[in-house]
C-alpha positions in Angstrom: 0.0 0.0 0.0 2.0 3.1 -1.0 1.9 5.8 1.5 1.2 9.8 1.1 4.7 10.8 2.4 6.6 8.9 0.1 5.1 11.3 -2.8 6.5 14.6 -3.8 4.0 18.0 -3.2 0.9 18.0 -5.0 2.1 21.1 -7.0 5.0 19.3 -8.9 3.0 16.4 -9.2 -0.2 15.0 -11.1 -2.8 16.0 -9.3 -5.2 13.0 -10.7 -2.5 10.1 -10.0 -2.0 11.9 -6.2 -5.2 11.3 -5.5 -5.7 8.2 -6.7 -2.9 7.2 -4.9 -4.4 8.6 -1.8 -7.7 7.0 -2.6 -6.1 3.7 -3.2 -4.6 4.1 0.5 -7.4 4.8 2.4 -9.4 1.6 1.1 -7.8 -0.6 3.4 -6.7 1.5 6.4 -8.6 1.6 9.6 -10.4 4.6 11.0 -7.3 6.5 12.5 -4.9 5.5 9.5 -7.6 7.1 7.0 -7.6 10.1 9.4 -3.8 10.7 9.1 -4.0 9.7 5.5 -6.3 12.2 4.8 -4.6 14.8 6.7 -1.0 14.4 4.9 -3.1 14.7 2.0 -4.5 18.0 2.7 -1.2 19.8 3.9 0.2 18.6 0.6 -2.5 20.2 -1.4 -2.1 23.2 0.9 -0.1 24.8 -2.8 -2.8 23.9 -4.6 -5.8 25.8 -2.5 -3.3 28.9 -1.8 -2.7 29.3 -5.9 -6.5 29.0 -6.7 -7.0 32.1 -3.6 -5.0 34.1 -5.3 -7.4 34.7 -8.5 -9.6 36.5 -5.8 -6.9 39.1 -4.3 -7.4 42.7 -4.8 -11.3 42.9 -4.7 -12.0 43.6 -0.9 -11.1 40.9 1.0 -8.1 40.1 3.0 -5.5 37.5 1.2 -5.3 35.0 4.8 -9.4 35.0 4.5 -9.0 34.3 1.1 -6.7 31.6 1.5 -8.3 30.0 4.9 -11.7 29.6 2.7 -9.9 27.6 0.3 -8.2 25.4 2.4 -11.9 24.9 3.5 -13.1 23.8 0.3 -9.8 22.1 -0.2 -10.9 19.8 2.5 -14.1 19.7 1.8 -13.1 18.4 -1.5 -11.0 15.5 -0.3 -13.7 14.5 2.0 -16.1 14.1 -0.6 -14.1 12.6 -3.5 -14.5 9.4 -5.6 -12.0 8.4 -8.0 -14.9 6.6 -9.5 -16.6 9.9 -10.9 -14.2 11.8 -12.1 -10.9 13.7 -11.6 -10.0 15.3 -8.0 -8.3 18.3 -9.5 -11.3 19.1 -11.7 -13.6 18.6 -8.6 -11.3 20.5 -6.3 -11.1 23.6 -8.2 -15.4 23.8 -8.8 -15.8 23.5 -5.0 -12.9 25.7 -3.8 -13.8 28.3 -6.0 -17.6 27.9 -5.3 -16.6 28.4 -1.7 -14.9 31.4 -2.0 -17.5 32.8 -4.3 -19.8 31.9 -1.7 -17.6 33.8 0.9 -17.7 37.0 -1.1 -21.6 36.8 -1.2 -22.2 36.1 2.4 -19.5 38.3 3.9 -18.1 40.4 1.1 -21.0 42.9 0.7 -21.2 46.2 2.9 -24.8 46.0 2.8 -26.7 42.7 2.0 -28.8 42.5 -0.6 -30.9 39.6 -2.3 -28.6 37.3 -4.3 -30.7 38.0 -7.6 -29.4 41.5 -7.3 -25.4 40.2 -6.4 -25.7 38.0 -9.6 -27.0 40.8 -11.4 -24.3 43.3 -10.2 -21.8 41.1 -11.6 -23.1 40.5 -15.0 -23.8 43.8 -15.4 -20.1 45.0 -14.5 -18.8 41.8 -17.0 -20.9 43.1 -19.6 -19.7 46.5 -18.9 -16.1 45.4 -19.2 -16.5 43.5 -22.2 -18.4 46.4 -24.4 -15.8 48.9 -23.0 -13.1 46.8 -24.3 -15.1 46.1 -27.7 -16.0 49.7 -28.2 -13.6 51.7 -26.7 -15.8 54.0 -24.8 -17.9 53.3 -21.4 -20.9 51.4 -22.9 -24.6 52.8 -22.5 -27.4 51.6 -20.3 -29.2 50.3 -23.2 -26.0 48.5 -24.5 -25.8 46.5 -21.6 -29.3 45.6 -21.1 -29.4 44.5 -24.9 -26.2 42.4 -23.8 -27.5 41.0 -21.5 -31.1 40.9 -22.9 -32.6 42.7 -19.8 -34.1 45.8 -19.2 -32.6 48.8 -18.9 -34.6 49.1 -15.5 -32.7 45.9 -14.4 -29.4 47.1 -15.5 -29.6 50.5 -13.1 -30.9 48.0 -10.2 -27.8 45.9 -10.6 -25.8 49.0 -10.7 -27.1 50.1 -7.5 -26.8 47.2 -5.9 -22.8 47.1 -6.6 -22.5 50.4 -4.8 -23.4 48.0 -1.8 -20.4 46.4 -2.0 -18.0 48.0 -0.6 -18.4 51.4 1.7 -15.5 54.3 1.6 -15.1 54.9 5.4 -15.7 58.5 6.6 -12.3 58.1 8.8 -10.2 57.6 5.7 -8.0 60.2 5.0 -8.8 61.8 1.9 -6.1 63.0 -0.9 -4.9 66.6 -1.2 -6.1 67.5 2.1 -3.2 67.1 4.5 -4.6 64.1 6.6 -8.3 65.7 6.8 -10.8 62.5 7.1 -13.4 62.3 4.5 -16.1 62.9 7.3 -15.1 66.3 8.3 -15.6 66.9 4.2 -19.0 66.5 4.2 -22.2 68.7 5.6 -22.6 72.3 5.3 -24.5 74.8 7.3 -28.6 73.7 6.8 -30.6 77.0 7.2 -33.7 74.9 7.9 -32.2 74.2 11.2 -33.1 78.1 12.0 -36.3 77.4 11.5 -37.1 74.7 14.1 -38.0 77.1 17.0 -40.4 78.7 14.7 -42.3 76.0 13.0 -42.5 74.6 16.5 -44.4 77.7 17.8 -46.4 78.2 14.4 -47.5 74.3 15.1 -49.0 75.2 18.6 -50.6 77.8 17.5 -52.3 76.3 15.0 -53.4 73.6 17.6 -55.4 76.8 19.2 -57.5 78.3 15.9 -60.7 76.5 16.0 -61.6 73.6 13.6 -63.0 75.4 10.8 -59.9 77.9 10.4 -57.6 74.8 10.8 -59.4 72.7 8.2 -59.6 76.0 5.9 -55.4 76.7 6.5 -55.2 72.6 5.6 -57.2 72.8 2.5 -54.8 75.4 1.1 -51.6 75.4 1.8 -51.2 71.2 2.4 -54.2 70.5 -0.2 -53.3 73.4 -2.7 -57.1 73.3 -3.2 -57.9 76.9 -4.5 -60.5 79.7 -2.1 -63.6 78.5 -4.8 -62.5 74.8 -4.1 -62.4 75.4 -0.4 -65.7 76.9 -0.7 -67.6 74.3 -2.1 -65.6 72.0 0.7 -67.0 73.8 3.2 -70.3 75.2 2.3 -69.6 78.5 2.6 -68.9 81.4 0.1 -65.3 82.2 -1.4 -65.3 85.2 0.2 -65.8 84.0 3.5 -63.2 81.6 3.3 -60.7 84.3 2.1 -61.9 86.6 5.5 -61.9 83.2 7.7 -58.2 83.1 6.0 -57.2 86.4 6.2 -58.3 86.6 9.8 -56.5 83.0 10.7 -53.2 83.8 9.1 -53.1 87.7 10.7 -53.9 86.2 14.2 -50.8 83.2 13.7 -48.7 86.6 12.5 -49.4 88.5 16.1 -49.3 86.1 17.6 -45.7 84.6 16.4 -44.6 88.2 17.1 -45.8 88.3 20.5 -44.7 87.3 24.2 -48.0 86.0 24.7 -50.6 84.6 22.9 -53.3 87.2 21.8 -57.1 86.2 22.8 -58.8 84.6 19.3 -60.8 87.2 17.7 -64.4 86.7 16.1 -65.6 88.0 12.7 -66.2 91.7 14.3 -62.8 91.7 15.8 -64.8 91.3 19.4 -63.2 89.4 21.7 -65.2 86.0 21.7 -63.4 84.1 25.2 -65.9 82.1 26.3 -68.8 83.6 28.8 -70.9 82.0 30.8 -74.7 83.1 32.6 -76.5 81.2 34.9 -79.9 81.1 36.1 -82.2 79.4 38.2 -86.1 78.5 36.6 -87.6 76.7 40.0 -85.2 73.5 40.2 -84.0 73.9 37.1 -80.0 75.5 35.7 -80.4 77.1 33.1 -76.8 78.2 31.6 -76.4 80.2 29.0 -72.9 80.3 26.7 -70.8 82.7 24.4 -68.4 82.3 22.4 -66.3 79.6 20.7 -66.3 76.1 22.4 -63.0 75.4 21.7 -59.8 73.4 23.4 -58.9 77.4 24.7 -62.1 77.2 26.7 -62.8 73.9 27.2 -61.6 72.8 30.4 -63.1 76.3 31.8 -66.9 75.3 30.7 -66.1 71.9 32.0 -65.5 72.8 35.3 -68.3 75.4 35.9 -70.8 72.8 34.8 -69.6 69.8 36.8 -69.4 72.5 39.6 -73.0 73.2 39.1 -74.0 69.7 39.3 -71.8 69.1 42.3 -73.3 72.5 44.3 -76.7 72.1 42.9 -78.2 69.6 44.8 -81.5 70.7 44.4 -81.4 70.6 40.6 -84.0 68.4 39.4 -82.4 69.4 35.7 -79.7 71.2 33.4 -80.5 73.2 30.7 -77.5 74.3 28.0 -78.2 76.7 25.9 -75.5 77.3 22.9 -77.2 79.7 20.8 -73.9 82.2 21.6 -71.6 79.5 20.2 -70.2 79.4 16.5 -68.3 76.6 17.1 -67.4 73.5 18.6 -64.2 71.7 18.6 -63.2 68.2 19.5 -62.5 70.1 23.1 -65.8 71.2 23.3 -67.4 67.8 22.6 -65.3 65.9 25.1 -66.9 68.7 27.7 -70.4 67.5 26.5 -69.6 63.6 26.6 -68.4 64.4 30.4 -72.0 66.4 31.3 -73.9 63.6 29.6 -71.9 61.2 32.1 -71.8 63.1 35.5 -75.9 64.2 34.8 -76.6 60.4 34.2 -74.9 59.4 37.2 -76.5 61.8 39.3 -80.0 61.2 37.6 -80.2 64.8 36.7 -81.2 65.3 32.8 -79.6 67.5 30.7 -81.1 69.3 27.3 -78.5 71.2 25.0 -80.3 74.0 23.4 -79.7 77.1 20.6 -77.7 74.6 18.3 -76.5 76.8 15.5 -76.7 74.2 12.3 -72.7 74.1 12.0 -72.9 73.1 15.6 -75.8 70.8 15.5 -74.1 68.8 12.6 -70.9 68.4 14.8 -72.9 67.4 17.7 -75.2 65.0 16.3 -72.3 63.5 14.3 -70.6 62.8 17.6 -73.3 60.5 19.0 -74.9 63.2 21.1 -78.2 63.7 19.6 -80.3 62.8 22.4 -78.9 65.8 24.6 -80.3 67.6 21.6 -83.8 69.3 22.4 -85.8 69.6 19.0 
């Protein structure tokens, strides 16, 4: 039985009649001969693996990682061969190479992407290669995707996708800088940034017009829906929207230009806080209100009417009457859900009066149409 170490390195040798030889001595060695046999085996195809690495070097990849993953297919290839189908050296190649094409696609890429796009990247950059050399100029999009017979689409995917490959480092020193790293090369001064502080403010103030302003300053300038097309939105005539506009924008300008938030203005330019008058008919509150039920005036209502209810203990029922009030927020609805709630558990019944129809639509929208007294 001839033995491995009597045979010269696999490199100055046939690499068929090596491994036949080494074939031919494992078939009748025991476990631990086989294991030595295939070791001796594997450090003198060590050339071998090291010279097939070396096609790789120079594309991103360290040469010892290079090399260590063919030594792995190296042995995987002597583990799996069989003189019977084939030559080693053929075999050995195929799965050493496969295995370090298989490293560059698992560990090679900066950023993973799907392996239809890494086999696209690389035909696309052969078929760039070969029309550049054919036609002595950097080949079109369309070239390539005739080459290839792709779309062009496809071709600019497979582009992008090689830009995933490999990442410049922003601590790299950058070239005809004196040592500057590419990182303190890139930004500039963003003037948005001086804007923050404003758009901030301008968003909470917004927060305070009441709905119908907010959903007319919406509809134009994040809509771009024209005052006649607001109009029609709304119900109401273009030139009410552009006085509801006018109004809107020249309280936001005061009040971006002031220490403290003005009071919100009605139509007449009257001060419309909310105001509250309350009366007594027998055992019944009667509570008359002004102005616009918004989130600015919300919590204020609230509390006066759930103080009513708490002092009035000889109410026998709750009378609201919103003929003063324009308008009604979401604020001002989450007031009326909490007086429905506190009357029922104190058994006192409420009626909401003097709906304006703008009003009455919110309020019967919100579920509250049997506060409503018709």
């Amino acid at each position: 039985m001839p033995d491995t170490e009597d045979i010269e390195p696999l490199e100055d040798l046939d690499h068929a009649a090596h491994a036949y030889a080494y074939a031919y001595a494992c078939a009748g060695a025991g476990p631990s001969q086989r294991d030595r046999l295939r070791a001796d085996f594997v450090g003198l195809a060590l050339p071998f693996a090291r010279r097939l690495s070396r096609r790789y070097y120079g594309r991103g990849e360290s040469p010892d990682d290079l090399e260590q993953v063919a030594r792995l297919g190296l042995v995987k290839s002597v583990n799996r061969f069989d003189p019977r189908r084939g030559s080693f050296t053929a075999y050995a190649i195929v799965t050493i190479t496969g295995e370090i094409k298989r490293h560059f696609r698992n560990h090679g890429w900066g950023v993973h992407v799907p392996r239809r796009m890494q086999n696209l990247s690389l035909e696309v950059g052969h078929a760039r290669s070969a029309l550049t050399a054919e036609l002595s100029r950097r080949p079109t999009d369309e070239e390539i995707a005739e080459r290839l017979g792709i779309a062009v689409a496809a071709v600019r995917d497979g582009q992008i996708s090689a830009a995933a490959y490999a990442q410049s480092s922003l601590n790299a020193e950058t070239d005809g800088y004196g040592g500057v790293e590419a990182g303190e090369l890139l930004g500039a001064p963003d003037p948005g940034l001086d804007l923050v502080d404003d758009r901030a403010s301008l968003e909470r103030l917004i927060c305070r017009l009441p709905d119908r302003e907010r959903r007319i300053l919406r509809l134009r300038f994040y809509d771009n829906l024209s005052q006649a097309e607001i109009a029609r939105e709304t119900g109401v005539s273009q030139m009410h929207v552009s006085r509801l506009m006018t109004r809107a924008l020249a309280w936001l300008r005061q009040a971006m230009l002031s220490d403290t938030t003005p009071p919100w203005a009605g139509p007449d330019g009257t001060d419309h806080r909310l105001a509250l008058a309350t009366t007594w008919d027998g055992d019944v509150i009667r509570c008359g209100v002004l102005g616009e039920l918004d989130r600015d005036n919300a919590a204020h209502l609230r509390n006066e009417l759930l103080a009513l209810l708490r002092d009035g203990g000889r109410a026998r029922g709750l009378e609201l009457d919103l003929a003063g009030v324009p308008l009604v927020d979401a604020a001002g609805i989450g007031v009326l859900v909490t007086l429905h709630e506190v009357a029922r558990v104190r058994r006192i019944p409420v009626r909401v009066t003097g709906l304006q129809p703008y009003v009455a639509q919110i309020v019967a929208a919100s579920g509250l149409q049997t506060l409503i007294d018709d």
